[in-house]
Residue frames as qw, qx, qy, qz and C-alpha x, y, z in Angstrom:
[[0.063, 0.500, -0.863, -0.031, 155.31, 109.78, 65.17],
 [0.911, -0.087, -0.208, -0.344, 154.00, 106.05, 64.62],
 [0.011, 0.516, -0.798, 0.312, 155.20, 103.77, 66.89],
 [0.617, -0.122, -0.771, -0.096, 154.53, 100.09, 68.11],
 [0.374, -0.692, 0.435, -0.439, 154.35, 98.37, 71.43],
 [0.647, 0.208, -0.691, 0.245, 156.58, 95.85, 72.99],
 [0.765, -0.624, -0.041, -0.150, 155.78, 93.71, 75.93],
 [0.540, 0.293, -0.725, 0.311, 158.84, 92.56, 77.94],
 [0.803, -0.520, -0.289, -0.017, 159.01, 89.95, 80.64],
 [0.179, 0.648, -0.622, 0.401, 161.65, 91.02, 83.27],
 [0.827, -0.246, -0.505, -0.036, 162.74, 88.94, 85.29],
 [0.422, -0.824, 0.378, -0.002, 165.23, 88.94, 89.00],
 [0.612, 0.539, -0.550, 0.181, 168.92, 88.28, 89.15],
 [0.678, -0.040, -0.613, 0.403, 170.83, 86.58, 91.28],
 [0.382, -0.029, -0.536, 0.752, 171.37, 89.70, 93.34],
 [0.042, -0.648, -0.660, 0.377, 167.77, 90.72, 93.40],
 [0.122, -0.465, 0.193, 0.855, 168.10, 93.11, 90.84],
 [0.761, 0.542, 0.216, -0.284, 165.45, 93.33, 87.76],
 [0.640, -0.163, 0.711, 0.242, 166.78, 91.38, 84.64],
 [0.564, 0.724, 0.094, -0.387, 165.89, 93.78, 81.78],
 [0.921, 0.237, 0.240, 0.195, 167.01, 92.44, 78.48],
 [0.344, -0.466, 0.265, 0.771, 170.67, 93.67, 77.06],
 [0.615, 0.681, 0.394, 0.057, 169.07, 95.62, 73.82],
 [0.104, -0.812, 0.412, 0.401, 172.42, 97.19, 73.57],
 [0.427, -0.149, 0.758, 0.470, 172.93, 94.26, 70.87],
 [0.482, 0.701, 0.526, -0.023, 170.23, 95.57, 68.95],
 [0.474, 0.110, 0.232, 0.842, 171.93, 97.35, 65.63],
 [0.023, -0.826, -0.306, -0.473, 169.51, 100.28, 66.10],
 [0.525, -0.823, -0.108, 0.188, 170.62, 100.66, 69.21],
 [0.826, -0.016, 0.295, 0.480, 173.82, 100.50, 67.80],
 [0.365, 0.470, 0.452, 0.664, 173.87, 102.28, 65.24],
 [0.229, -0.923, -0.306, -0.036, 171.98, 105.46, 67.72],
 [0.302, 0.403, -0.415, 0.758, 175.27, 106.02, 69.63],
 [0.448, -0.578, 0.231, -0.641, 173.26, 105.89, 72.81],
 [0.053, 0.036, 0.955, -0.289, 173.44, 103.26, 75.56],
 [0.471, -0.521, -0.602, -0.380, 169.47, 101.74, 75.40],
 [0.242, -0.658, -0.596, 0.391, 168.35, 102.87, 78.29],
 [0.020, 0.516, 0.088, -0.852, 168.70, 106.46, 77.41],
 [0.155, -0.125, -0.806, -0.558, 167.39, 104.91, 73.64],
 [0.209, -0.451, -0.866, -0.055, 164.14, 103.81, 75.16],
 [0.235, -0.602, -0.526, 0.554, 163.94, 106.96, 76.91],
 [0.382, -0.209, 0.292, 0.852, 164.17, 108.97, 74.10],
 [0.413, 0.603, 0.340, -0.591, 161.25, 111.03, 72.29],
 [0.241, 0.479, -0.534, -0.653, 163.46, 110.78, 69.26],
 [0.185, -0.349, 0.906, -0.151, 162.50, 107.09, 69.42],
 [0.287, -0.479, -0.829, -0.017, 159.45, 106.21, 71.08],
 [0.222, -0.791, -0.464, -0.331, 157.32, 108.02, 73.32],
 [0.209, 0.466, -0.411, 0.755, 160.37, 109.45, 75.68],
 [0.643, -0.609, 0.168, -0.432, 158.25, 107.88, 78.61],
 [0.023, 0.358, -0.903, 0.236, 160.73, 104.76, 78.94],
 [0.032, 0.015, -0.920, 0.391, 159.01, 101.88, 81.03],
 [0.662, -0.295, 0.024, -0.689, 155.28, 101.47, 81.46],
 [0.169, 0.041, -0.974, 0.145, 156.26, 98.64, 84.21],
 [0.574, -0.420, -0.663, -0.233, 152.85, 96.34, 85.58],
 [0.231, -0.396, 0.542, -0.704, 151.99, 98.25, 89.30],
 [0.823, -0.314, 0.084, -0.466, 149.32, 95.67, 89.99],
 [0.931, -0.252, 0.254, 0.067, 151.93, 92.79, 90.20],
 [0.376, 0.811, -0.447, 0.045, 155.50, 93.25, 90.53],
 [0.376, 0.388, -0.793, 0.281, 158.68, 91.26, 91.53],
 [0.171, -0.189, 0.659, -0.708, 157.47, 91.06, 94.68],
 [0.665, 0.083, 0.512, -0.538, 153.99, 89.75, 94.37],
 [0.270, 0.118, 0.939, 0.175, 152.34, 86.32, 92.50],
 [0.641, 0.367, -0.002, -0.674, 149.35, 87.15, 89.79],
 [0.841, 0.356, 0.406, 0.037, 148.00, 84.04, 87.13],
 [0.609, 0.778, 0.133, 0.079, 149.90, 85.81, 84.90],
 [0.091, 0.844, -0.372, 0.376, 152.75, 87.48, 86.75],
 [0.843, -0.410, -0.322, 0.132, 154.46, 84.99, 89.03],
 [0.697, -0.620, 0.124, 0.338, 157.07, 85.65, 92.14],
 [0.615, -0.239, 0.516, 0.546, 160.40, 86.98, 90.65],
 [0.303, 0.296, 0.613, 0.667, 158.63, 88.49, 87.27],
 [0.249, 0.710, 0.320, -0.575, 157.03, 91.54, 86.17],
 [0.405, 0.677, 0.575, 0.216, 155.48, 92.85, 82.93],
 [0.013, -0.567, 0.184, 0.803, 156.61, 96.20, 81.32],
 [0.496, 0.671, 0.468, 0.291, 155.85, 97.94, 77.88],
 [0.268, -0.246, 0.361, 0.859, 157.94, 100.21, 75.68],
 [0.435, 0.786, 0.340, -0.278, 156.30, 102.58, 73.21],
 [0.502, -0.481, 0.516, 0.500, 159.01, 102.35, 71.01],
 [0.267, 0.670, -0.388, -0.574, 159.70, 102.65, 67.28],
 [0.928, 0.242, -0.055, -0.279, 158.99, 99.64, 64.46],
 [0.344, 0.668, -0.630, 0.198, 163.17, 99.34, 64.06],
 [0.077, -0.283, 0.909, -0.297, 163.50, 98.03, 67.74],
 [0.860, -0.004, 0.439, -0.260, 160.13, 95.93, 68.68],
 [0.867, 0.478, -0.111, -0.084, 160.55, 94.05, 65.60],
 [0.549, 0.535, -0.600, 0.230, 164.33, 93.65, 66.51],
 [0.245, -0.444, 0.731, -0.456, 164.06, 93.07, 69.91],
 [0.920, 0.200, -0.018, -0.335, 161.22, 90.61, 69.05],
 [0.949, 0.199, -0.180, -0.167, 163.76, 88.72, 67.40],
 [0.233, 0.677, -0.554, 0.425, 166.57, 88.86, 69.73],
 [0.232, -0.172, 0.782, -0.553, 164.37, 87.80, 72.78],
 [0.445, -0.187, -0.636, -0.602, 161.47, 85.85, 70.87],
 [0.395, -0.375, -0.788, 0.287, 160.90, 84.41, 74.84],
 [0.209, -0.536, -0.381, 0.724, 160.63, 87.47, 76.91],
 [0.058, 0.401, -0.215, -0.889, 159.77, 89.90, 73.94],
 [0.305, 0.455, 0.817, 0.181, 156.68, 90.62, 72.14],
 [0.090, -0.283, -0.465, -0.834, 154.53, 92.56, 69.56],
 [0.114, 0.457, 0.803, -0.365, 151.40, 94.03, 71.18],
 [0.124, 0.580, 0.678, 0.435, 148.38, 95.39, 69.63],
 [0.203, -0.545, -0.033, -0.813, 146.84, 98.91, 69.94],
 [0.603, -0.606, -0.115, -0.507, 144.07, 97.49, 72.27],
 [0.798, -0.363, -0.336, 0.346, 146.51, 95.04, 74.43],
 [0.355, 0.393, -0.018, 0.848, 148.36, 98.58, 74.88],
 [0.472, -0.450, -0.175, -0.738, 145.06, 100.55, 75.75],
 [0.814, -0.434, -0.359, -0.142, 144.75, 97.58, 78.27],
 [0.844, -0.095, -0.342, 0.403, 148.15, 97.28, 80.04],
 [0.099, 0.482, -0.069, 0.868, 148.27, 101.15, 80.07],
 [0.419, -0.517, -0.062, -0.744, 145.18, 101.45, 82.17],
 [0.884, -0.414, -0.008, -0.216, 144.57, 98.19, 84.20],
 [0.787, 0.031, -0.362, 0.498, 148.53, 97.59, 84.85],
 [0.416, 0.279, -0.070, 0.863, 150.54, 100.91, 84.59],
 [0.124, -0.247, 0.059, -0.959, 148.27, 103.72, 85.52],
 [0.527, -0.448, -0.676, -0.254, 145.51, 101.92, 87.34],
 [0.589, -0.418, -0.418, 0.551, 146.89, 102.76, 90.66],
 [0.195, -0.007, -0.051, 0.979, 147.07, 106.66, 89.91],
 [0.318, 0.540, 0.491, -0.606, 143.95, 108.90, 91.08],
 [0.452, 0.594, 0.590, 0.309, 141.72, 110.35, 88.24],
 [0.121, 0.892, -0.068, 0.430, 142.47, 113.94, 89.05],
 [0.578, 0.008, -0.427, 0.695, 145.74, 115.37, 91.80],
 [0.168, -0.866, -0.456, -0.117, 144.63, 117.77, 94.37],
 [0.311, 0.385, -0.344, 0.798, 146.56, 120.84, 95.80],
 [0.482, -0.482, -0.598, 0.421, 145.87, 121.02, 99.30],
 [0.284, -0.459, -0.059, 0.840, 147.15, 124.46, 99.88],
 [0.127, 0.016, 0.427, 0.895, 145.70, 125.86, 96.73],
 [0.335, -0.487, -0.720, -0.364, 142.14, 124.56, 97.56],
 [0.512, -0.611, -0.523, 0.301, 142.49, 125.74, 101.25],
 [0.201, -0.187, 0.048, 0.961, 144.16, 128.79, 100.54],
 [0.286, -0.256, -0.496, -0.779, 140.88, 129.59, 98.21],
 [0.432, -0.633, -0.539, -0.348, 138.36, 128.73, 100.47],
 [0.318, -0.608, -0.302, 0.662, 139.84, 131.06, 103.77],
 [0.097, -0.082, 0.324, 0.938, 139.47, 133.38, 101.04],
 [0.362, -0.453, -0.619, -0.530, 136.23, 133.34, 100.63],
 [0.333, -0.637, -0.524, 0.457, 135.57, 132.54, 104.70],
 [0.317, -0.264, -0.181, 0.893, 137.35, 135.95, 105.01],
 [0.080, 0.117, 0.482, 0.865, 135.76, 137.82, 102.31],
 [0.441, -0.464, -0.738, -0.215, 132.41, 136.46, 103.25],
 [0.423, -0.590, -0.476, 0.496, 132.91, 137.77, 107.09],
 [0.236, -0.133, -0.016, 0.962, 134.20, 141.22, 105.58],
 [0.322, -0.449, -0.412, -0.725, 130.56, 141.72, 103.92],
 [0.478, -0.659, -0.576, -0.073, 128.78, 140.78, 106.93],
 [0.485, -0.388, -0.122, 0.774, 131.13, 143.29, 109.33],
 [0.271, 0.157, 0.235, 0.920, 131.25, 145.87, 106.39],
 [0.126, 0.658, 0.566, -0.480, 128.84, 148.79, 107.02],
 [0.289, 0.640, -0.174, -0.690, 129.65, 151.50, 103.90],
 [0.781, 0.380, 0.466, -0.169, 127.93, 150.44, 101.27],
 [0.387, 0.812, -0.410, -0.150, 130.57, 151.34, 98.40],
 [0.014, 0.635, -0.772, 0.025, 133.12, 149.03, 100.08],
 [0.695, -0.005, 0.641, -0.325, 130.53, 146.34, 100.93],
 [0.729, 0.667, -0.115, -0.100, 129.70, 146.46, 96.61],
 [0.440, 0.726, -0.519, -0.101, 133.35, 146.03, 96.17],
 [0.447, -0.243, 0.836, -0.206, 133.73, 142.99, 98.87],
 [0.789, 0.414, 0.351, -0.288, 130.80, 141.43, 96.70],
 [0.650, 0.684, -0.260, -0.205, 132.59, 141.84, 93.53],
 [0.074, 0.545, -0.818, 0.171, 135.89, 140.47, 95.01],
 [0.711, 0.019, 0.637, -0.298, 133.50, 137.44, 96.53],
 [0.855, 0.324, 0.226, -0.336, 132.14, 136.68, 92.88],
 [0.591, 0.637, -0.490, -0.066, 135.05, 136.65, 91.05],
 [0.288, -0.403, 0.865, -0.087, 136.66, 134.19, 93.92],
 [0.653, 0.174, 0.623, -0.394, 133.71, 132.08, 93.42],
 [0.564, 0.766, -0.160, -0.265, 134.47, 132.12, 89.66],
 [0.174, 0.641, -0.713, 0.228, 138.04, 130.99, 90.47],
 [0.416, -0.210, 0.835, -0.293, 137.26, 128.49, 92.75],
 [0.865, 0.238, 0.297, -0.326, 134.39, 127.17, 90.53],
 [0.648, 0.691, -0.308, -0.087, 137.65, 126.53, 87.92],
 [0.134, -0.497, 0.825, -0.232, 140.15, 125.11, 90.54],
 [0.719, 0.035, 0.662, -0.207, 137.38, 122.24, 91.33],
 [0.749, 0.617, -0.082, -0.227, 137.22, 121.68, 86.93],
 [0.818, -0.206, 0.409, 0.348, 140.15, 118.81, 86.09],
 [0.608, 0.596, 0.347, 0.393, 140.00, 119.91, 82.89],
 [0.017, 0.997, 0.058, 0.041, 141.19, 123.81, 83.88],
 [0.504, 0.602, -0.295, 0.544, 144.67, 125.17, 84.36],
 [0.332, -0.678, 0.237, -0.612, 143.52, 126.81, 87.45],
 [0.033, 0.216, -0.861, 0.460, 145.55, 125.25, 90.70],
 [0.737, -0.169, 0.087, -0.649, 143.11, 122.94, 92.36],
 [0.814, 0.230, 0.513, -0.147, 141.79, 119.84, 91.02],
 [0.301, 0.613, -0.551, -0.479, 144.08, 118.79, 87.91],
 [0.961, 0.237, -0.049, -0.137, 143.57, 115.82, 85.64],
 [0.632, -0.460, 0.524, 0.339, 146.23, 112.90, 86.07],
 [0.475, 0.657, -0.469, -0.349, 147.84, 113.51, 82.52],
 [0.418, 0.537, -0.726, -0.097, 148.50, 110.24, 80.80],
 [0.748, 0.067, 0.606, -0.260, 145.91, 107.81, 83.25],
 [0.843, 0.480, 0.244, 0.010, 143.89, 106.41, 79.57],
 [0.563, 0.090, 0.571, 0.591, 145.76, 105.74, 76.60],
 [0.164, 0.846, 0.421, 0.283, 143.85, 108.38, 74.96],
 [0.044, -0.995, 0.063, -0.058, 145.59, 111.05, 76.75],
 [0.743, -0.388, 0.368, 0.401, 148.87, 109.31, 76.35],
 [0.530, 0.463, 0.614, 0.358, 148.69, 109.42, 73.13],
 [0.042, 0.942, 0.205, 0.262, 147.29, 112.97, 72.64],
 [0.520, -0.850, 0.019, 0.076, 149.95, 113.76, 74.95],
 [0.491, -0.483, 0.489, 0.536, 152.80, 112.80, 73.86],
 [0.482, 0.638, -0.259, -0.542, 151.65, 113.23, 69.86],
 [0.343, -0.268, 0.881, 0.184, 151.62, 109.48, 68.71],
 [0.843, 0.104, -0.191, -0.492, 149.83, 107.50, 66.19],
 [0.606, -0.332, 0.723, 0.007, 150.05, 103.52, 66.49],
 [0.631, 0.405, -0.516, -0.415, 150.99, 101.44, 63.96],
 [0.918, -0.101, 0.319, -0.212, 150.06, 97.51, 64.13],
 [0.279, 0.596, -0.682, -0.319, 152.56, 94.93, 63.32],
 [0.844, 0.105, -0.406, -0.334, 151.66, 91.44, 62.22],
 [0.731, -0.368, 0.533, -0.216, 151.61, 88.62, 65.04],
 [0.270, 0.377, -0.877, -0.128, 154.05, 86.00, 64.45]]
């Protein structure tokens, strides 16, 4: 699916509530049958992740860029709405480029998230497995059962060397899916498509 990206500024309401724009006047939206917020959230759409709001400086805090009261978000969203919301909110709504994407993804949105998630219990559960194993060879006197403690050792050690691999399946050490733009992308099966800066 090609899709765009659209910056929006939100802002705070009166009652301290975020101030996201009403894109329920947008005739795509319209024209979906869905209320936009389940629109934006939609795979049929855009990228069915909704929001990529700014963690390094929200409502709450003051950046050069981000002041008191404002935060930054970004929609992966379909050419129909940026390009209508664009011209609905021409202030608070904008066209962004692959790489200003690639940027706001990593150093806003997903900066704050490790590079891989650990299971506690899956890593510790694997290595009393081993302790144990390990103590049963040294304890074990018939050699038949010692051989088969060994075999049951290497193949943990086989298993564990795949739990510590981000890249593996095996419980452990998994990669945060959807840190880089690159695995957003790959991830959710997009291509981008640039649209021309007003």
């Amino acid at each position: 699916m090609e899709l765009c990206g659209l910056k929006v500024k939100i802002g705070l309401r009166n009652n301290g509530e975020a101030d996201h724009p009403d894109f329920s006047v947008l005739p795509c939206v319209q024209g979906s049958g869905l209320n936009w917020s389940k629109y934006i959230d939609s795979p049929q759409y855009g990228d069915g992740a909704g929001w990529h709001y700014d963690k390094s400086s929200g409502h709450k805090e003051h950046s050069d860029d981000s002041p008191m009261g404002q935060q930054w978000a970004m929609l992966i969203i379909n050419e129909e709405f940026c390009e209508q919301a664009c011209a609905a909110f021409p202030t608070i709504c904008s066209h962004m480029t692959e790489a200003e994407c690639q940027t706001f993804l990593e150093t806003k949105a997903t900066a704050h998230l490790p590079e891989a998630k650990r299971d506690a219990d899956a890593l510790n559960g694997r290595v009393a497995e081993i302790t144990l194993i390990e103590k049963l060879i040294a304890n074990e006197k018939d050699a038949v059962k010692k051989a088969a403690h060994q075999t049951r050792l290497a193949k943990c050690l086989v298993e564990a060397e795949a739990a510590l691999d981000p890249e593996s399946k095996m419980p452990g050490v998994r990669k945060t899916e959807g840190k880089t733009w690159a695995d957003h992308k790959a991830k959710k099966q997009i291509a981008y498509k640039e649209l021309a800066k007003e």
